[in-house]
C-alpha positions, -999 to +999 in steps of 0.1 A: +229+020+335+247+015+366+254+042+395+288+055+402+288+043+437+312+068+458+325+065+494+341+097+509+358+102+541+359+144+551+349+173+571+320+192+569+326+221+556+292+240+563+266+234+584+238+213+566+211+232+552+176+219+557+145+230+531+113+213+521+102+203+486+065+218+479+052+184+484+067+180+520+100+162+511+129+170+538+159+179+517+192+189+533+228+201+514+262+203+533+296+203+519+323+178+525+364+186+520+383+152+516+421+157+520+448+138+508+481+137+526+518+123+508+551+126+508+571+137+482+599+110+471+623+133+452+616+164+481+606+146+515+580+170+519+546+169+526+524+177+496+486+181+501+453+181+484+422+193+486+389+178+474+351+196+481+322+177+475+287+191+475+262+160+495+222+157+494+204+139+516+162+132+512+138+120+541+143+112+577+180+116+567+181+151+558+164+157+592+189+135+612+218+153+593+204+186+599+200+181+636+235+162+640+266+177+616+281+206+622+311+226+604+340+206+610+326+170+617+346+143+603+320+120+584+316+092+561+293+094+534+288+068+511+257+074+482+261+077+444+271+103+420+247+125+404+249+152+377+221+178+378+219+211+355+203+246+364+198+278+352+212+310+372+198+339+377+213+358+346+198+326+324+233+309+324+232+269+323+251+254+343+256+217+355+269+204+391+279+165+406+271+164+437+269+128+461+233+118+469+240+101+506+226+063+510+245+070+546+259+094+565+278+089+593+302+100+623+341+090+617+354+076+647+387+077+639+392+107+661+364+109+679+337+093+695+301+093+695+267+085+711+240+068+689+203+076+697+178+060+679+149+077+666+113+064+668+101+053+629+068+063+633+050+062+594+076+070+574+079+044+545+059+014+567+085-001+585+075-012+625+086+010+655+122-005+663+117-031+693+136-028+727+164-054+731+160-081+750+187-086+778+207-116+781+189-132+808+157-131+783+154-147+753+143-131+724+106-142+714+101-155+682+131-182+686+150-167+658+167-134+642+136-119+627+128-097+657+156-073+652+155-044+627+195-054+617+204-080+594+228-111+609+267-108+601 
């Protein structure tokens, strides 16, 4: 089976909501309105629409998104679409699609923003990100493999 793969472009619409699984698993939920803007031929006006979309995020991403978006930040999310059913309260079942988030990021469309790197630590293995080295010095190694991005 194959994901449904899904790239939105929105504003938050509530501040991200960070909780813990019982085994220690960062989990954080914020909503995301996607509007769509036309023209009517047959009117000339402007007709709108109005799309919400419910986004989880696991990890050291749920804790980055919890710590950076706010209500009202334009952001890119790009993830796949997953269904998930639940009981309420009153023993209803119910069922919800909601975008689990590869990425999450700032549009900069409109705005602009300042990237700061976080250190890696343990999480999932991977080696502390190295400093850059400046153009007057080489990077060791003599190839690509020092840096945690992959070549264009």
């Amino acid at each position: 089976m194959s994901d449904s793969n899904v790239t939105i472009v929105g504003n938050v619409t509530r501040d991200p909501e960070l909780r813990f699984t019982n085994s220690g698993q960062a989990l954080a939920r914020f909503g995301v309105a996607v509007n769509r803007r036309w023209q009517n031929r047959q009117t000339n006006e402007w007709e709108e629409q109005v799309s919400f979309f419910d986004v989880v995020c696991w990890r050291e991403m749920a804790e980055n998104v919890s710590e950076t978006l706010t209500k009202g930040t334009r952001v890119v999310v790009s993830g796949r679409l997953d269904q998930r059913t639940y009981e309420t309260k009153e023993g209803d079942k119910r069922s919800a699609v909601e975008i689990t988030a590869d990425e999450v990021a700032p549009s900069l469309r409109w705005a602009t923003a300042q990237i700061t790197r976080n250190e890696r630590g343990d999480s999932g293995g991977r080696p502390a990100p190295r400093a850059a080295a400046t153009p007057s010095e080489p990077p060791s190694g003599g190839g690509y493999n020092n840096y945690d991005e992959e070549p264009f």
